[in-house]
C-alpha positions as CSV (number, residue, x, y, z in Angstrom):
1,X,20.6,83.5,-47.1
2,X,17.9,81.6,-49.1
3,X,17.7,78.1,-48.4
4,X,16.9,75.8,-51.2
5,X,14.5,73.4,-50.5
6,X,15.1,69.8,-51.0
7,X,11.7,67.9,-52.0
8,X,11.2,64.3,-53.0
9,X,8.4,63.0,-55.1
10,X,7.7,59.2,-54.5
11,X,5.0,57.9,-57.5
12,X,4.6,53.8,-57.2
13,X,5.1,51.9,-60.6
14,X,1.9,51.2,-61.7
15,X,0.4,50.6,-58.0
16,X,-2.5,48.5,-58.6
17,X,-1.6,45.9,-60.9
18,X,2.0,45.6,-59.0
19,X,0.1,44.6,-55.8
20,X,-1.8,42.2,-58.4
21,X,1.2,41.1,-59.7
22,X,3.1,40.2,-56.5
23,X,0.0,38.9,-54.4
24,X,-0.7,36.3,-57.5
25,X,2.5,35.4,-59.0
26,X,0.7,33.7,-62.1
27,X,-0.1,37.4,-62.4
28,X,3.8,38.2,-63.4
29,X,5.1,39.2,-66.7
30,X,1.5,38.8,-67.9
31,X,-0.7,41.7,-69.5
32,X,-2.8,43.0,-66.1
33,X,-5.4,45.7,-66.2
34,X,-7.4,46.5,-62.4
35,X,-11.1,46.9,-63.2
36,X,-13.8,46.2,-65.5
37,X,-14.0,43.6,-68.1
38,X,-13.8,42.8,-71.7
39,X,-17.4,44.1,-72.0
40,X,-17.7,47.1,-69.8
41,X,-16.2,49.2,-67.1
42,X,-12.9,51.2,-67.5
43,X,-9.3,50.5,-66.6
44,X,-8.2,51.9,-63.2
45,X,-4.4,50.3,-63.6
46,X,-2.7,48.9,-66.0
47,X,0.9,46.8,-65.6
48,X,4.1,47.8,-67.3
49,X,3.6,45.0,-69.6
50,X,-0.2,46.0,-70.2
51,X,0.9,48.9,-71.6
52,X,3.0,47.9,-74.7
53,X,-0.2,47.7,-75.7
54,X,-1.3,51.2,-75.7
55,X,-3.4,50.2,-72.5
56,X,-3.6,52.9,-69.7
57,X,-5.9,54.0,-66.9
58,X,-9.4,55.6,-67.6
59,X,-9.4,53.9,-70.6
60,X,-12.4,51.9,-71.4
61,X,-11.8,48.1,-70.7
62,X,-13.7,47.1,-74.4
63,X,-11.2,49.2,-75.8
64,X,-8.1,48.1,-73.8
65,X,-9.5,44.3,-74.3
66,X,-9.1,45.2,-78.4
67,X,-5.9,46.7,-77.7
68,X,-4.3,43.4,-76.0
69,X,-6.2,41.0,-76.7
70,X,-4.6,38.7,-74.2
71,X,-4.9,41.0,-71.2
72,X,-6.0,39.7,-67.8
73,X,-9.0,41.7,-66.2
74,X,-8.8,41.4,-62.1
75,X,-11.0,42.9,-59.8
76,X,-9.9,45.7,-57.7
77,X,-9.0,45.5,-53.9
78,X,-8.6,48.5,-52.8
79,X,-9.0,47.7,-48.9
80,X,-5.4,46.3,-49.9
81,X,-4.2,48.9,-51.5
82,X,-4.9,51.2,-48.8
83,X,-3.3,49.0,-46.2
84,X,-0.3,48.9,-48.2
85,X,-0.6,52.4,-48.8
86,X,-0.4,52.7,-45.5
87,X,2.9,50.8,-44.8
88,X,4.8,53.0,-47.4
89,X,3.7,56.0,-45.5
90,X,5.0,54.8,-42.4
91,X,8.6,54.9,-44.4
92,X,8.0,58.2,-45.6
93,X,7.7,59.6,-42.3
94,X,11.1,57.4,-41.1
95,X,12.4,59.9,-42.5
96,X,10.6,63.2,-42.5
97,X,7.3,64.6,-41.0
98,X,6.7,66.9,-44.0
99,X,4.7,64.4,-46.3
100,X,1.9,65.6,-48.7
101,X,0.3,62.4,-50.3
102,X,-1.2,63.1,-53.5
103,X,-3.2,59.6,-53.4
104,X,-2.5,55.8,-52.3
105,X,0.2,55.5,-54.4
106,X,2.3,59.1,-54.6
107,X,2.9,61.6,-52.1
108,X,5.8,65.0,-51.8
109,X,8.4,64.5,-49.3
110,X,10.4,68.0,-47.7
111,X,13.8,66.5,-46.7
112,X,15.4,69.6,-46.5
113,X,15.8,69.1,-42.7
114,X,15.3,65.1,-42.0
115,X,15.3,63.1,-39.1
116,X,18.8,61.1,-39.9
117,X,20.0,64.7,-40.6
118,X,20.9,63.1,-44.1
119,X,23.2,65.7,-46.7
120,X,21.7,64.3,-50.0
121,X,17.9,64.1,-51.0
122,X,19.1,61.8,-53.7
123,X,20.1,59.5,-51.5
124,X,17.2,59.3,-49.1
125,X,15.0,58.7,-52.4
126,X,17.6,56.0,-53.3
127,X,17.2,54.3,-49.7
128,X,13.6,55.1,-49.0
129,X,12.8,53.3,-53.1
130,X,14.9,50.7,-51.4
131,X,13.0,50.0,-48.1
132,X,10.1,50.3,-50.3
133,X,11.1,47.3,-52.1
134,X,12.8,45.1,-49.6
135,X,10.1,45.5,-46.5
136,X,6.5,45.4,-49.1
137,X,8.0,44.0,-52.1
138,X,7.0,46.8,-54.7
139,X,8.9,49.4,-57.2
140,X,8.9,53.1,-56.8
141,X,10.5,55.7,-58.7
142,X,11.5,59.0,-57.4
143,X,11.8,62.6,-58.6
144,X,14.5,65.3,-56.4
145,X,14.3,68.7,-57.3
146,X,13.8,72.5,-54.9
147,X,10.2,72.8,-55.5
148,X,7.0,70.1,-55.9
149,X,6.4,71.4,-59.5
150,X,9.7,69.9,-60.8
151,X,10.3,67.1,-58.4
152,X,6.6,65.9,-59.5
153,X,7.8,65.5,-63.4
154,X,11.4,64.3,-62.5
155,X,9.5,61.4,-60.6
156,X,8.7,60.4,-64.5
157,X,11.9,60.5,-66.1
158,X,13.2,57.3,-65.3
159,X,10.2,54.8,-64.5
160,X,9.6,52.4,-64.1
161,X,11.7,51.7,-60.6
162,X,14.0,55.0,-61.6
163,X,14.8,58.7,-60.4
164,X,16.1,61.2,-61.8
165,X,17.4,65.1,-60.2
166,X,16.7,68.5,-61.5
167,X,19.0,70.9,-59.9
168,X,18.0,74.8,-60.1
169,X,21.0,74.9,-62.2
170,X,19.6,72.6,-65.0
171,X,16.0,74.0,-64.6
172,X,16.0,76.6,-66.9
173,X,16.7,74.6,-70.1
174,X,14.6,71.3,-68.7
175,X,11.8,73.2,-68.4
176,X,12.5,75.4,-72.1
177,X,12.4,71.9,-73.7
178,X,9.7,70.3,-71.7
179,X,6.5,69.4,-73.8
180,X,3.8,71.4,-72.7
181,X,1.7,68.5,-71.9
182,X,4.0,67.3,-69.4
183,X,3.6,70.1,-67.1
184,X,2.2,69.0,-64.0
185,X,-1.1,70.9,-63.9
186,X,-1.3,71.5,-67.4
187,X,-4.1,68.1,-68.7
188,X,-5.5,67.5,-72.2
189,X,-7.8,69.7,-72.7
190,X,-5.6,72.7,-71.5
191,X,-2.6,71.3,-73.7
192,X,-4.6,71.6,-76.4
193,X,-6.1,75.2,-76.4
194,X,-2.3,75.9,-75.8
195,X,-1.3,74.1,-78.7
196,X,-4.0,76.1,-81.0
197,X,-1.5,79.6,-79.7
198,X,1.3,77.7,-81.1
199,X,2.5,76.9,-77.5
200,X,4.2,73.5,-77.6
201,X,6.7,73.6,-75.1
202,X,8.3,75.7,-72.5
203,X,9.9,77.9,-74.3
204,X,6.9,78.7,-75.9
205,X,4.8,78.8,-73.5
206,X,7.6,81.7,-72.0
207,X,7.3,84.0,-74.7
208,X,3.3,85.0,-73.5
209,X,3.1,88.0,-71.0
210,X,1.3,87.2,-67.4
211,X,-1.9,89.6,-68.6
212,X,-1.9,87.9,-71.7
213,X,-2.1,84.5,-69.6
214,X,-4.8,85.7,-67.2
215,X,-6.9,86.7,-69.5
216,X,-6.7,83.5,-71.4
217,X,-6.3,81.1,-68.3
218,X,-8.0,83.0,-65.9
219,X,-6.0,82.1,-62.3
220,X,-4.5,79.3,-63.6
221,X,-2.6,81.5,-66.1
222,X,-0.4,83.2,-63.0
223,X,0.8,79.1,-62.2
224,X,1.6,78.8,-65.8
225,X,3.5,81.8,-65.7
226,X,5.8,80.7,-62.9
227,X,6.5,77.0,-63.3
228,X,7.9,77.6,-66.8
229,X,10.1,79.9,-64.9
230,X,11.0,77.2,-62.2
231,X,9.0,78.8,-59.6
232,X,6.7,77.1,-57.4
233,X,6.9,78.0,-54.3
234,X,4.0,75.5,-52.5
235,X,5.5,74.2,-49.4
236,X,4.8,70.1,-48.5
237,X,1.8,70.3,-46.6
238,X,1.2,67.6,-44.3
239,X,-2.3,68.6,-43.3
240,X,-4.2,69.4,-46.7
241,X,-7.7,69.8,-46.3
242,X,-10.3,67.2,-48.2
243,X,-12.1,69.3,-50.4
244,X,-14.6,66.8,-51.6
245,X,-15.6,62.8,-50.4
246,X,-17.4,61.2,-53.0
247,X,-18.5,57.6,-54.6
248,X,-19.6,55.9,-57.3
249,X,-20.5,52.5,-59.3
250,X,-20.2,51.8,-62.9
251,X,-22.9,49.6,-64.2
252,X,-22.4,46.1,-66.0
253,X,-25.2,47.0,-67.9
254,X,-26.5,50.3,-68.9
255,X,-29.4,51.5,-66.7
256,X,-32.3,53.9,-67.4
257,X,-35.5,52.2,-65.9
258,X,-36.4,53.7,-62.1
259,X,-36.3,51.2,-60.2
260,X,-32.5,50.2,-61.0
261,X,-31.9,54.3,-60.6
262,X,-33.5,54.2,-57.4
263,X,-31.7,50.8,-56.3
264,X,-28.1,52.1,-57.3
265,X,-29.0,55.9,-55.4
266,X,-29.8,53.9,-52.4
267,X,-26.3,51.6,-52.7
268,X,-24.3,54.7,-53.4
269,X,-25.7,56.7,-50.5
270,X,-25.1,53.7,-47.8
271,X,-21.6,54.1,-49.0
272,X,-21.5,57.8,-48.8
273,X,-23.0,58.3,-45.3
274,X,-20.4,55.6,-44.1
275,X,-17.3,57.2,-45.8
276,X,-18.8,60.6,-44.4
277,X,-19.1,59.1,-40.7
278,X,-15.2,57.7,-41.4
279,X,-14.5,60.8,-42.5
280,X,-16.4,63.1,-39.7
281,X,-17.0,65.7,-42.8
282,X,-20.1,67.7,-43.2
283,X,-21.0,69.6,-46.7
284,X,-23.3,72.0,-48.1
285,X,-23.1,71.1,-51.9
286,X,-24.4,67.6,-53.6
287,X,-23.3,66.4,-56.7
288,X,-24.7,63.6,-58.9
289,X,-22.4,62.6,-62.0
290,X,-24.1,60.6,-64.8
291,X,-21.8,59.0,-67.6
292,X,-24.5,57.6,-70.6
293,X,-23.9,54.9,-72.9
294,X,-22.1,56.8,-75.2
295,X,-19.3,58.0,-72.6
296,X,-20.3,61.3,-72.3
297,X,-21.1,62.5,-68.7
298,X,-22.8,65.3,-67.0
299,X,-22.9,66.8,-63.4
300,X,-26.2,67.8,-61.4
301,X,-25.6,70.0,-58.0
302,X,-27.6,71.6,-55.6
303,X,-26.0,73.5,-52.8
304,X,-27.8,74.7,-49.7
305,X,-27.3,77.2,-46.6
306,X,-26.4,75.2,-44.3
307,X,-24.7,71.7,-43.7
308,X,-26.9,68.8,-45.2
309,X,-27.8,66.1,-43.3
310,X,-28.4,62.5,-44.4
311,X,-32.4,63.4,-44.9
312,X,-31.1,66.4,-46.7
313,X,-28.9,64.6,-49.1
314,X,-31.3,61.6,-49.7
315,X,-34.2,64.2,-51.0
316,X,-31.5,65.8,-52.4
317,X,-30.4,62.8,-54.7
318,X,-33.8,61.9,-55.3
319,X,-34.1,65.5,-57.1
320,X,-31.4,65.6,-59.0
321,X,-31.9,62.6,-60.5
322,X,-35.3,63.5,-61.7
323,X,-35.2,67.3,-62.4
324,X,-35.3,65.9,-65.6
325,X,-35.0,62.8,-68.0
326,X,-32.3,61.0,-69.1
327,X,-31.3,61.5,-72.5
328,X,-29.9,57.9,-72.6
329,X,-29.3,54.6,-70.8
330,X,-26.4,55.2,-68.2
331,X,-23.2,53.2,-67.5
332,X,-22.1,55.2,-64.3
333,X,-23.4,56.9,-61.4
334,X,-21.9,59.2,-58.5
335,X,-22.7,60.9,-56.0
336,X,-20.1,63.7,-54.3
337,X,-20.4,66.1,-51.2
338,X,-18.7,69.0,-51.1
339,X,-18.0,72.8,-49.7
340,X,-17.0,72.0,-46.6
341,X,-15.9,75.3,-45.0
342,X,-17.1,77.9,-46.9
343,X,-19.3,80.4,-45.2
344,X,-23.4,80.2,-45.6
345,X,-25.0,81.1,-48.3
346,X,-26.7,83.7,-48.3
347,X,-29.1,83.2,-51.8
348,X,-30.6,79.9,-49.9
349,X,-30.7,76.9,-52.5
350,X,-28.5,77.5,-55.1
351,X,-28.9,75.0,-58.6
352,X,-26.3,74.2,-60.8
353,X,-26.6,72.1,-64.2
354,X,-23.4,71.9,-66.3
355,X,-21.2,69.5,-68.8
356,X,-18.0,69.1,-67.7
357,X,-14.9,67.5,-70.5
358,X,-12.0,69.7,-69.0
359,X,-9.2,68.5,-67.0
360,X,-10.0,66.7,-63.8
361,X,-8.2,64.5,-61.3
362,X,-9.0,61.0,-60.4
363,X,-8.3,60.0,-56.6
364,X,-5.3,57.7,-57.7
365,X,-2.9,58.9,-59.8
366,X,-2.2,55.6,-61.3
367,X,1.4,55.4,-63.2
């Protein structure tokens, strides 16, 4: 007999500015956006009420500041976060052992077997949102479905402070009527090639053959195949492997002059080397992201045979910095490590210069 999973998707009402908001009470009912200013920088949370505005994360902060013009910019604290990330971690696993977290603020639950030997998933989301809320003070809402896919977009339903179920009965027809942006895995720029074939929702998106999928999607066209067909069949993984440790600074003024390149490259690798150590990590591949003045931003790599070591990756950020000019001032830079277990190889130094605009996923999924 097959057993149907029972999997929970916790996602924390807009994290950031709710820790903001309780911490500083003048802070409540007030517009709140976490990061930058009214100048420069960009919005890495925004409160519920923030949002009436139009304002969201990874938006630029001039533009959010235009939006509501009466939104409060607060610095974020992220040591906090973490330690309260923490905290509602330690409920999670109350509960069950099988937790995935997706960032500080979301993370999968498998409660299929669970260590009160609990009947209803609905209800441990109900009572774990609840602990949530009595023991640290903050909303959560909660999606309960038999796979991650669909649990992950139920969590979205009903926020803020909401859940909502979707059984494998109702599947079928949720997912048929589901707009094809709000497919977990599916972001902007995907959403809108798939809009150009006409492809607007799931049912759409159900009438294209898997070859015809692959060979527009490439790898990613065998997930799109399946999740519009409710199948996802990823179990909760307690243990995923970091792929990637990285850090970076956005300016309050825009940079091009060598010695402020040189001074933020030196900042940015005292912090890497330290989350590195934290981390006990070692990489083969360097990245350097630039963002310029005019938001556009570009990625520099270089990968080598063997681990780096700090030496490696200081020369290493040195080049790619200077392999050739800037076409503009810049507002942000990073600097990323990467391929961690991959084997050696074998073509030595390897150099990689590209633009990237397509999907990508920021380490906190604020919502």
């Amino acid at each position: 007999m097959t057993i149907v999973r029972k999997i929970i998707h916790v996602d924390m009402d807009a994290f950031f500015a709710s820790v903001e908001q309780m911490d500083f009470p003048d802070l409540r009912g007030k517009p709140v956006a976490v990061g930058g200013n009214r100048e420069r920088g960009v919005v890495a949370a925004a409160s519920y009420e923030a949002r009436k505005f139009g304002v969201k994360s990874a938006m630029s902060s001039k533009i959010a500041a235009l939006k509501c013009p009466s939104l409060i910019f607060v610095k974020p604290r992220f040591e906090r976060y973490k330690v309260l990330s923490v905290q509602i971690r330690d409920i999670f696993f109350a509960y069950t052992d099988l937790v995935e977290p997706l960032s500080l603020d979301e993370a999968f639950l498998d409660v299929t077997e669970n260590k009160f030997n609990l009947p209803s998933a609905t209800l441990i989301a109900k009572e774990i949102r609840a602990r949530i809320k009595a023991e640290i003070g903050l909303n959560a809402s909660a999606g309960i479905s038999y796979n991650k896919f669909l649990a992950k977009v139920a969590s979205d339903i009903n926020k803020p402070n909401g859940q909502a179920v979707i059984t494998p009965r109702q599947a079928t027809e949720f997912l048929e009527k589901l707009e094809i942006e709000r497919f977990f895995g599916i972001g902007k720029v995907t959403s809108e090639k798939m809009k150009k074939l006409g492809i607007h929702n799931g049912l759409d998106l159900k009438q294209y053959s898997l070859d015809f999928l692959t060979r527009r999607f490439g790898k990613s066209g065998l997930h799109y195949y399946n999740i519009v067909r409710g199948i996802h069949e990823s179990p909760v993984n307690p243990h995923r492997d970091r792929k990637s440790l990285s850090v970076e600074n956005t300016f309050e003024k825009d940079i091009h002059l060598e010695t402020e390149l040189d001074q933020v490259r030196s900042d940015l690798l005292d912090e890497l080397f330290r989350r590195i150590e934290k981390n006990k990590v070692q990489g083969r591949t360097l990245t350097l992201k630039l963002k310029y003045k005019d938001f556009t931003q570009q990625t520099r790599s270089k990968t080598l045979n063997r681990f780096l070591t700090q030496e490696d990756i200081r020369v290493l950020s040195k080049e790619l910095i200077y392999q050739e000019s800037l076409k503009m001032p810049i507002r942000l830079m990073g600097l990323g490590l990467s391929n961690f277990d991959q084997e050696e190889e074998k073509a030595g130094i390897q150099l990689v210069f590209e633009r990237f605009f397509e999907d990508s996923t920021d380490q906190s999924n604020e919502d």
